[in-house]
C-alpha positions in Angstrom: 79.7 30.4 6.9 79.4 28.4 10.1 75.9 26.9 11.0 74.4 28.0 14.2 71.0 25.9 13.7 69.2 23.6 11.6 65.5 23.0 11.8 64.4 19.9 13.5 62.0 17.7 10.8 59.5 18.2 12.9 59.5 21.9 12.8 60.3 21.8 9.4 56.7 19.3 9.1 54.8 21.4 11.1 55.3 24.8 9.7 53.0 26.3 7.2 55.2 26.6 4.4 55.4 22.9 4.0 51.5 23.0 4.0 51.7 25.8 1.7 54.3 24.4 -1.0 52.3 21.0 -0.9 49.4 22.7 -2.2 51.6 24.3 -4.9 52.7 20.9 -5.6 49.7 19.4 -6.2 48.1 22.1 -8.2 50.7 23.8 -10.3 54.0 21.1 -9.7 55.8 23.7 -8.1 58.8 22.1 -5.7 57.8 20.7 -2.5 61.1 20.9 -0.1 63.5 22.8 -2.0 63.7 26.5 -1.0 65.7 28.0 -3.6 63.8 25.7 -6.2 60.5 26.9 -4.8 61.6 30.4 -4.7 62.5 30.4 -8.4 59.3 28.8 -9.3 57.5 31.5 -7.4 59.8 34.8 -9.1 58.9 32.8 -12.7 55.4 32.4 -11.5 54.0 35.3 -10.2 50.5 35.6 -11.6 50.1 32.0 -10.2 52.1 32.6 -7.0 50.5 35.5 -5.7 47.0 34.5 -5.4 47.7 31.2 -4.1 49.5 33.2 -1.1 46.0 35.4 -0.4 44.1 31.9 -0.5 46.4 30.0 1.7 46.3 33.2 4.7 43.1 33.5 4.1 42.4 37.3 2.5 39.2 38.4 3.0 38.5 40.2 -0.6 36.6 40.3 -3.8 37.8 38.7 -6.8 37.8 40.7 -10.1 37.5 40.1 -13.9 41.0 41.0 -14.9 44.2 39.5 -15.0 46.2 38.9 -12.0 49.1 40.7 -13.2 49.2 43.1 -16.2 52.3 44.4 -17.5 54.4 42.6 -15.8 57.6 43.5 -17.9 57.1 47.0 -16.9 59.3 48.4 -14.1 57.3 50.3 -13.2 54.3 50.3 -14.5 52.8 46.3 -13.7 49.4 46.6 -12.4 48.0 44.3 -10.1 44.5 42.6 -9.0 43.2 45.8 -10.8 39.8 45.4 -10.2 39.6 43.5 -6.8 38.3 45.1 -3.5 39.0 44.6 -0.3 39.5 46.3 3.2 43.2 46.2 5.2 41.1 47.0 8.7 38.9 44.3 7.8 41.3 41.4 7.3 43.2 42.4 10.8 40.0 42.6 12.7 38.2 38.5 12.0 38.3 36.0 14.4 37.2 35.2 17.4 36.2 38.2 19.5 37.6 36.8 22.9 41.1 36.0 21.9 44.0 38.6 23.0 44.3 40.8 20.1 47.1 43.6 21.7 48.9 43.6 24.7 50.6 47.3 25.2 53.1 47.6 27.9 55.0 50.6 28.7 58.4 51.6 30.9 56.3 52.8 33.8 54.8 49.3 34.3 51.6 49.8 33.0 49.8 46.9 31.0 46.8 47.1 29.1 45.4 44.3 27.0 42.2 44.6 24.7 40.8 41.1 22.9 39.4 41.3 19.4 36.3 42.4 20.4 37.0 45.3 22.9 39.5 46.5 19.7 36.8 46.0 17.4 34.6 48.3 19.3 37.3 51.0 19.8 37.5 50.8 16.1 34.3 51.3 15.3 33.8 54.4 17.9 36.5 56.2 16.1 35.5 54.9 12.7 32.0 56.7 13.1 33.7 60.2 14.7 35.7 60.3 12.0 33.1 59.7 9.2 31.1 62.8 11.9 34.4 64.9 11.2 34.4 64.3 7.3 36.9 62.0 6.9 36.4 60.0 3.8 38.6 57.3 1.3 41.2 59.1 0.1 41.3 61.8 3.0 44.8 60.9 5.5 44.6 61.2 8.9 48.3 61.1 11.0 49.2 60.4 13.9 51.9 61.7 16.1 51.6 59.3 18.9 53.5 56.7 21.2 53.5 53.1 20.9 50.0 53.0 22.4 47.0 51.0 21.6 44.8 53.8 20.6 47.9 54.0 17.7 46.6 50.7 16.3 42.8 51.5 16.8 43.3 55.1 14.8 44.9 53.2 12.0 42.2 50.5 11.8 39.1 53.1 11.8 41.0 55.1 9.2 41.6 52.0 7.1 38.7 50.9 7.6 36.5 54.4 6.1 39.4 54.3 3.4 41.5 57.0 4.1 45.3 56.9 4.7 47.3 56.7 7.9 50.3 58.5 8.6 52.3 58.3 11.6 55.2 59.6 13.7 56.5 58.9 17.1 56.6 61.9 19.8 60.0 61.9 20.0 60.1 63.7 16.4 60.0 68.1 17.1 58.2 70.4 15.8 59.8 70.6 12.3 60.6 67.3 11.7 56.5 66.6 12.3 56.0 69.3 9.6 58.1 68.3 7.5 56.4 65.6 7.0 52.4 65.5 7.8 52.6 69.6 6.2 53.0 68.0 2.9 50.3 65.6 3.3 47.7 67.7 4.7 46.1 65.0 7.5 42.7 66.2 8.4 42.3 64.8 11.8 45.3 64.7 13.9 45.2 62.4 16.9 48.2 63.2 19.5 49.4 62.3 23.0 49.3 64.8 26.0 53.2 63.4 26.3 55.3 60.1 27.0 57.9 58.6 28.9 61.1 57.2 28.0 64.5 56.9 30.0 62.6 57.6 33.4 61.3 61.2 32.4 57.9 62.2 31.3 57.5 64.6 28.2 54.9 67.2 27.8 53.5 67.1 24.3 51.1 69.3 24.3 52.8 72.8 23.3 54.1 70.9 20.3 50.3 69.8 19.5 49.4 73.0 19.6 52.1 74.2 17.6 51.2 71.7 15.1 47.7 72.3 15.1 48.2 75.7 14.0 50.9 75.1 11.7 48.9 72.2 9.8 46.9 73.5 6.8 43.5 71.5 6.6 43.1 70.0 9.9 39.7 70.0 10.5 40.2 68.0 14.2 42.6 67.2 16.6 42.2 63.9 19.2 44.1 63.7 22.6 44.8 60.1 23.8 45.5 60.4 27.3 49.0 58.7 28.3 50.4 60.8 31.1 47.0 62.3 32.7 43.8 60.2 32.9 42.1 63.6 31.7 44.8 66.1 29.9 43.8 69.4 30.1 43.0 69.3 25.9 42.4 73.2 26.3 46.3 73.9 26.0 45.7 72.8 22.4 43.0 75.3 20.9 40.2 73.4 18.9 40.9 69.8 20.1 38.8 67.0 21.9 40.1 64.3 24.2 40.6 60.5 23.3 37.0 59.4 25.1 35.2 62.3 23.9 35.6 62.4 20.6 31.6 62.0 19.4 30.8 58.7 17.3 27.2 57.7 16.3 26.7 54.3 13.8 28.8 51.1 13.6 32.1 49.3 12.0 31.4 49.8 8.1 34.1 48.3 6.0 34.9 50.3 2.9 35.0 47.8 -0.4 38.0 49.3 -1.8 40.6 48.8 -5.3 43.9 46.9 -4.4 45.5 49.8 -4.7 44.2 52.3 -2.3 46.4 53.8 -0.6 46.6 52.6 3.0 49.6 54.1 4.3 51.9 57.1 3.7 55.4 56.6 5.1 58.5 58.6 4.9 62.0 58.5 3.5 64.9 60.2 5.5 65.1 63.7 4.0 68.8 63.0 3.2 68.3 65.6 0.5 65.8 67.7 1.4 62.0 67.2 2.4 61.4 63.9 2.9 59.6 61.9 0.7 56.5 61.0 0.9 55.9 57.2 0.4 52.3 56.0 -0.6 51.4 52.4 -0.2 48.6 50.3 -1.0 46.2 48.5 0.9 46.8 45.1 -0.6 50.0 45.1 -1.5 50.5 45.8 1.7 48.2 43.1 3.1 49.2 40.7 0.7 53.2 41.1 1.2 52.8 41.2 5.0 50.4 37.8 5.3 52.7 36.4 2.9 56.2 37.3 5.5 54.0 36.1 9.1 52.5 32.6 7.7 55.5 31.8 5.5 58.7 33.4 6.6 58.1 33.7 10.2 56.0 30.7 10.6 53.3 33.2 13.0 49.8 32.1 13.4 46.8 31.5 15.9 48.5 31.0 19.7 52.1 33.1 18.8 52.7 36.0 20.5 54.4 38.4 18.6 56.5 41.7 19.7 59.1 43.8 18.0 60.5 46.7 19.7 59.8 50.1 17.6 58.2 53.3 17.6 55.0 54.5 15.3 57.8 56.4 13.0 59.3 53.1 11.7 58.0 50.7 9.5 57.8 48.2 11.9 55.4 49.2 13.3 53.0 48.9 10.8 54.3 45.6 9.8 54.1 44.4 13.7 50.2 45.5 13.5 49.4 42.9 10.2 50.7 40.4 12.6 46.8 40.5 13.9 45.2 38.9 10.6 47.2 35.6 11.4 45.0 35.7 14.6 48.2 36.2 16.5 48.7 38.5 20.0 50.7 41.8 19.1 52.4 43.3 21.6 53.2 47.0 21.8 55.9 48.5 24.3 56.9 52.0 24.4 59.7 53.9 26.7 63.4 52.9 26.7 64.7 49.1 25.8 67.0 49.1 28.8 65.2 51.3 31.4 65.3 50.4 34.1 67.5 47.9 33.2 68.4 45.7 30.8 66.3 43.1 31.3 63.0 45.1 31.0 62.5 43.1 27.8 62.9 40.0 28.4 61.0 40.5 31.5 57.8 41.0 29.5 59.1 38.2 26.9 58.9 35.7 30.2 55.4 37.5 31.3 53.7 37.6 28.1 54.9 34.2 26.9 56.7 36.0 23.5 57.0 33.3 20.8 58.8 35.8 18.7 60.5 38.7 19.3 62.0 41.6 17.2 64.8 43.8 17.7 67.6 45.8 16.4 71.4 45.0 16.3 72.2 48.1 18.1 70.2 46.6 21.1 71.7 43.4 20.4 75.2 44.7 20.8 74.3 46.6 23.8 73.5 43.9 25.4 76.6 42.0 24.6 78.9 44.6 25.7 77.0 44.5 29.4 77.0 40.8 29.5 73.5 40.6 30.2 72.8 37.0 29.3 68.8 36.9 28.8 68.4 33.4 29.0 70.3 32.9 32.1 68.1 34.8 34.1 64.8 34.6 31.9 62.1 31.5 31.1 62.1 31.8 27.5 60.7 28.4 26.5 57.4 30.2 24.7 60.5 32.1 22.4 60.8 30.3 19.2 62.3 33.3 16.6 64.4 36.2 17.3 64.5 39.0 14.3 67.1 41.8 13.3 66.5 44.6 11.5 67.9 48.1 10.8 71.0 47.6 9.7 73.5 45.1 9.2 73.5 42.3 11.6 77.6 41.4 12.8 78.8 37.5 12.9 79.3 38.2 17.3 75.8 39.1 17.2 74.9 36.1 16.0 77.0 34.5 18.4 75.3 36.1 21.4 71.9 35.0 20.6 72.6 31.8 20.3 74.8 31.6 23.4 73.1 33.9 25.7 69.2 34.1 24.5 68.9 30.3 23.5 70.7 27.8 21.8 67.7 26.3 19.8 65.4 29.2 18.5 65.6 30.6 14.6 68.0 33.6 14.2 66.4 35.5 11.0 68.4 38.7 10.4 65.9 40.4 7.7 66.0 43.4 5.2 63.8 45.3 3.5 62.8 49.0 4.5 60.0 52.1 4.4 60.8 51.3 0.3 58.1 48.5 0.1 56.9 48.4 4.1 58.0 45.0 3.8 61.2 42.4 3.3 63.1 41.5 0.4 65.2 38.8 2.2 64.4 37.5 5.1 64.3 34.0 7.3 62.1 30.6 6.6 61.5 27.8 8.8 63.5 25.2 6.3 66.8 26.4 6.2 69.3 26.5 8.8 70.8 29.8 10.3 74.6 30.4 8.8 76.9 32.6 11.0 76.4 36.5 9.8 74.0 35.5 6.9 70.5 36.5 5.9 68.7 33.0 5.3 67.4 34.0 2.0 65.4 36.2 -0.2 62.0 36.5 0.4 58.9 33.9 -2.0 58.2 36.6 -5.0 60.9 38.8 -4.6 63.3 38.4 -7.5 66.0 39.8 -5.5 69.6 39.6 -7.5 73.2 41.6 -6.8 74.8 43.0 -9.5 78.0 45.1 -10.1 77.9 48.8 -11.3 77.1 47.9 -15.2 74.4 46.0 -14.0 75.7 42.2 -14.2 74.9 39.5 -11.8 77.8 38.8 -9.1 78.3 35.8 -7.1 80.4 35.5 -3.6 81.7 39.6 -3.6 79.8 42.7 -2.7 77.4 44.5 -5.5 74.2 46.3 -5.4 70.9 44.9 -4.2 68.0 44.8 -6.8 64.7 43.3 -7.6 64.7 42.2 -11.2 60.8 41.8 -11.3 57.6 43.6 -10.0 56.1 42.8 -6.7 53.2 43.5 -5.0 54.3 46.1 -2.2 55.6 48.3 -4.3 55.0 52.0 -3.9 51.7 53.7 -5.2 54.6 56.7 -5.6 55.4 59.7 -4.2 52.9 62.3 -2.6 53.0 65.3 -4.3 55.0 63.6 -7.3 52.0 63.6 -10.4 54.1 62.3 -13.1 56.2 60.1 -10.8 59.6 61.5 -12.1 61.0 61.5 -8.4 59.7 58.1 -7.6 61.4 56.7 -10.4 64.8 58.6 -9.8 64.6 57.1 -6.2 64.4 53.2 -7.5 65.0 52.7 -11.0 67.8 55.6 -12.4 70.7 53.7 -11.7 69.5 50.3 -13.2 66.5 51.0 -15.9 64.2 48.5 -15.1 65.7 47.2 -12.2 63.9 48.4 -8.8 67.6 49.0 -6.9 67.4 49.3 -2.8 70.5 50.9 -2.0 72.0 48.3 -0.3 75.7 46.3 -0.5 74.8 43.1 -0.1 76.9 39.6 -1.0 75.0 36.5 -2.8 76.6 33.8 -0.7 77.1 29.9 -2.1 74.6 28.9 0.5 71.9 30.8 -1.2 72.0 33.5 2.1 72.5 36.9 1.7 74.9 39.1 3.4 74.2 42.8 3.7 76.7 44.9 3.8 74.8 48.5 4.8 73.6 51.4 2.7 75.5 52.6 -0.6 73.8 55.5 -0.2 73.9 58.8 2.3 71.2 57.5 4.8 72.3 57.3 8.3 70.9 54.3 10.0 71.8 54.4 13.8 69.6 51.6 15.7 67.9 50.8 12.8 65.9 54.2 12.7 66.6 55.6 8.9 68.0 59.2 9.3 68.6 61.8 6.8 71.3 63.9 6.8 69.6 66.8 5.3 67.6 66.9 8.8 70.4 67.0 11.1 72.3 70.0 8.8 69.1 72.0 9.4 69.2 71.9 12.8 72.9 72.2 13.3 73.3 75.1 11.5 70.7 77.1 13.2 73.1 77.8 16.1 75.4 81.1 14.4 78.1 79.6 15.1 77.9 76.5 12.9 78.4 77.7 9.0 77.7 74.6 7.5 78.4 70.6 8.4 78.5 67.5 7.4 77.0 63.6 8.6 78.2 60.4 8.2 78.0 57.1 10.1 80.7 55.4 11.0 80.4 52.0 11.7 81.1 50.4 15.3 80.6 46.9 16.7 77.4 46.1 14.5 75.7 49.6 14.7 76.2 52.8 13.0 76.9 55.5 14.7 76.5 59.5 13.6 79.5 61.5 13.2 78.8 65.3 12.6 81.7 67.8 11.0 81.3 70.8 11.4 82.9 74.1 10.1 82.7 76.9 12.4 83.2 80.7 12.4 86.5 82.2 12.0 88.0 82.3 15.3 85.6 80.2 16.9 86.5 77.0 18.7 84.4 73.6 19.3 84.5 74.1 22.8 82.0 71.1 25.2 79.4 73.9 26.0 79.5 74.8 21.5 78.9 71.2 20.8 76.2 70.8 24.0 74.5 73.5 22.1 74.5 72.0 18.3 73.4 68.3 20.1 70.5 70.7 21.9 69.1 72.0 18.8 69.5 69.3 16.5 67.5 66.9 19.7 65.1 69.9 20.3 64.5 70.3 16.4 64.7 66.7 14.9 64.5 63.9 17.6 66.7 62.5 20.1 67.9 60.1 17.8 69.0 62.1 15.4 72.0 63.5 17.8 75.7 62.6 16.2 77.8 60.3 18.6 80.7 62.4 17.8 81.2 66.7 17.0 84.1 67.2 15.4 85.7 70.8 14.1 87.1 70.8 10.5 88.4 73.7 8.3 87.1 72.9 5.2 84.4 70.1 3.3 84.4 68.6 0.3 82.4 69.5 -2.6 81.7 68.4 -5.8 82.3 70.5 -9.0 78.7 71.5 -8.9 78.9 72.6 -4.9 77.4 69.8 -3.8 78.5 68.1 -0.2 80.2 65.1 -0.8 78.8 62.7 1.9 80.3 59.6 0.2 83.9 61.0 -0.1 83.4 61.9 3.5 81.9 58.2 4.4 85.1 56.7 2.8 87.7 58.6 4.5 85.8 58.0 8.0 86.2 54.4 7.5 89.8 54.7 5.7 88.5 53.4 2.3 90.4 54.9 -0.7 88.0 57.9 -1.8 86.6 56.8 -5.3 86.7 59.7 -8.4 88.3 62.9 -6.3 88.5 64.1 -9.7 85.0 64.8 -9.5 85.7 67.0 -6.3 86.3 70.7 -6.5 88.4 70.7 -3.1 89.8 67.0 -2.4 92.9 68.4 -0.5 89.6 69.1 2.1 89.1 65.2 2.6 92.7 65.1 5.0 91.4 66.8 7.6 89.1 63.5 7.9 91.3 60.4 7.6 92.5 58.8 10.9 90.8 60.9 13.4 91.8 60.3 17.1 88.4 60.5 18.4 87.3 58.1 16.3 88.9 55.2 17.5 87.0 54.2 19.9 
């Protein structure tokens, strides 16, 4: 692959993972300037590896008795820091009181900015309303909010009481918030009275109160203010604005076990439901501190921003990205509204040191010829990151041509899995054309063919051979944790496997192919296919459908099949109606690119949808084991489409 950038020494000198493996050195012998030596020491090392990362960022917890690590050849099943406490909300919330803490920014042109100590005093006033309300560890409270700052300070004052946070963006309807936060059962729901993206403001509040009544258990229901300085909270029975919700006592942080559950994110619902993902506090802490100090190179004086929405992972991850005493910055609306450059204006403003995004915008970007550094002073900008989906070679070629020619390009994967990376960038190595730098310290990330066995230099399946700290808790609603380990270890006992093609290249990079299974991943934003057939097939004339993304020009695009009514054809005003319900009833990114009618789908001998077979006739890949299908002759009407081709 060709380099695009090597670090200078001095970069190299000055980042924290020199400081960082020189400790190792001294104390345990571990390799000093080698990444791929140090990153085997640290997989073989783990009970040693681990703690050294919490004292070199810093952790803020309680040491216990027991072994770092126990049963660590069970996968699942290891056990870690079992009896040390600590607090997530805590460990985001030292330092000094008048630095920056968030920056929020929003399409309209609003900017707010809070420093640690105005945050920390949100957080206690919600902290102590909702102890008032009952909310205690192990309760969740969710929030179906924009990319606000009172997003961040709900998590913190949850986190800080111990109970678990749960989020999804506006954008989300009706059911797709049910499906979710109904299985949960949040007690106090904090909402928006609406939210603006594209140029257009959106009323949330019938949907709050939709939701409020739907929800079983909610005790309360908080209104930030985003549209109104004072929404008019009586359009959602029982709830209490943002400013009035009551609060008596201080900021109180809970002592809790390592493994308290901190957050509950969601899979895509490709096959149903979505799953419920539980994950603990410091796994959590611990993985994230680990990816900002070491990977990222983030610290005191960066500024740090990545474009997302409260429903992605991101998020959260963005928000750890305070306990390296770092500035966060939030921005909700549309990337490109007004204009392209809407970003990179408040990159230049805010003095971004690193800034993440998705390939989709990326290639957007690209096709318009905007050329940010032409018309931008990014000399604060230091690292660009990718995620969301495969990141293409041009893409590569763009950033370094038209962002800067001299910043670190880390293209990194990981997911709502483990709310954290398993390969990712790092300040030593240089950036190779269409390549992941690496895999992530203490991540025992390996690709290996369908029987299971290493391969080198061709596409296999992504796995981690060892367990890690981020790991899920499991599943809600799962007691014996048969579905959790159907989601990650069935195919490959005893191997946690992602899901991902990915390529072990001689460099020691990774390349990532996309997702071997049936999640759609448009933008970066994980979609399940099982959501989009519910709402498509609500309007009568649809009798059942089928998704798949097809890839385009770095991005993944959604292409629905549907089969219709006898008689009935896909006329524009049909297909405006199944893109209105499925946007209406799921979100606005859940919309297919492309409607297309088709007599028949394939099925497997048990009547299942065959989404794969689907998948490989979309991109005109021989369809693997039609012998397994009950109807294969179906699979014609989807080779070689016209309106696929562009």
């Amino acid at each position: 692959m060709t380099l695009l950038w090597q670090p200078g020494p001095d970069r190299v000198a000055a980042s924290a993972l020199t400081r960082f493996a020189a400790g190792l050195a001294a104390r345990h012998g571990a390799p000093a300037d080698d990444y791929a030596a140090l990153w085997r020491w640290s997989v073989r090392h783990p009970a040693t590896f681990w703690p050294e990362v919490a004292e070199f960022t810093d952790i803020a917890w309680q040491p216990g008795g027991k072994p770092v690590l126990q049963h660590p050849d069970r996968m699942p099943g290891a056990r870690w820091f079992e009896d040390w406490r600590l607090n997530f909300a805590e460990n985001l919330l030292r330092g000094d009181e008048w630095r920056t803490a968030l920056v929020a920014l929003d399409e309209t042109g609003r900017r707010r900015d809070l420093s640690l100590g105005e945050l920390r005093d949100e957080v206690a006033r919600i902290a102590a309303a909702l102890r008032a309300a009952g909310v205690g560890p192990g309760d969740r409270v969710a929030g179906w909010l924009p990319n606000v700052p009172e997003a961040v300070v709900a998590m913190l004052a949850a986190a800080s009481i111990g109970a678990a946070w749960t989020s999804c963006s506006p954008d989300f309807g009706l059911q797709g918030v049910l499906d979710r936060f109904g299985q949960v059962r949040p007690k106090v729901l904090f909402t928006a009275d609406g939210y603006h993206y594209a140029g257009r403001a959106f009323d949330c509040l019938p949907t709050a109160a939709a939701l409020a009544a739907a929800l079983p258990g909610l005790a309360r229901v908080v209104v930030v203010p985003n549209l109104a300085a004072r929404p008019d909270v009586a359009r959602v029975p029982g709830a209490v604005s943002w400013d009035d919700f009551p609060s008596q006592g201080g900021l109180d942080f809970a002592q809790l076990p390592f493994d308290a559950p901190l957050y509950i994110l969601y899979s895509s619902g490709t096959t149903g439901a979505p799953k419920c993902i539980v994950h603990g506090a410091g796994g959590t802490l611990l993985q994230h501190r680990k990816e900002h100090a070491l990977h990222v190179d983030a610290g005191p004086g960066d500024v740090v921003f990545y474009f997302t929405t409260t429903g992605w992972m991101m998020w959260n991850w963005l928000v750890s990205a305070l306990a390296g005493g770092s500035t966060v910055v939030l921005y909700d609306g549309s990337p490109v509204h007004p204009d392209p450059g809407v970003l990179w204006r408040m990159a230049e403003a805010e003095r971004v040191s690193v800034f993440g995004t998705s390939p989709r915008y990326l290639a957007g970007l690209a096709k318009a010829r905007v050329a940010p550094g032409a018309g931008h002073d990014l000399a604060a900008l230091r690292t660009v990151l990718s995620t969301g989906a495969p990141l293409a070679p041009e893409l590569f070629d763009f950033v370094y041509r038209d962002v800067r020619p001299d910043i670190q390009l880390a293209s990194i994967s990981g997911g709502t899995d483990i709310v954290s990376c398993f390969a990712l960038g790092n300040p030593w190595q240089p950036v190779r054309r269409g390549e992941l730098q690496g895999p992530g310290l203490g991540m025992d990330v390996d690709v290996v063919d369908g029987a299971g066995a290493p391969v080198r230099g061709e596409p296999g399946e992504l796995v981690c051979r060892s367990p890690f700290p981020s790991m899920p808790l499991g599943f809600w609603g799962d007691p014996d944790g048969s579905r959790y380990r159907a989601a990650y270890f069935e195919r490959f006992p005893g191997l946690w496997h992602h899901g991902d093609y990915a390529t072990s290249t001689a460099s020691g990079g990774l390349v990532i192919s996309g997702r071997s299974d049936t999640v759609l991943n448009p933008g970066g934003v994980r979609i399940g296919t099982a959501e989009i057939y519910r709402q498509a097939e609500t309007v009568p004339e649809v009798l059942e459908c089928v998704a798949v993304g097809q890839v385009r020009d770095g991005d993944e695009r959604i292409v629905l099949f549907v089969r219709l009514r006898e008689g009935v054809a896909l006329a524009d005003a049909l297909a405006e109606r199944i893109r209105a319900a499925i946007r209406t009833g799921a979100s606005p990114r859940h919309v297919p690119a492309r409607i297309l009618a088709v007599n028949d789908i394939p099925r497997t001998l048990s009547g299942k949808v065959s989404e794969a077979a689907v998948r490989d006739a979309v991109h005109g890949r021989p369809v693997r084991n039609t012998g397994a299908l009950a109807n294969p002759a179906a699979l014609d009407a989807f080779h070689d489409r016209p309106e696929l081709r562009d």
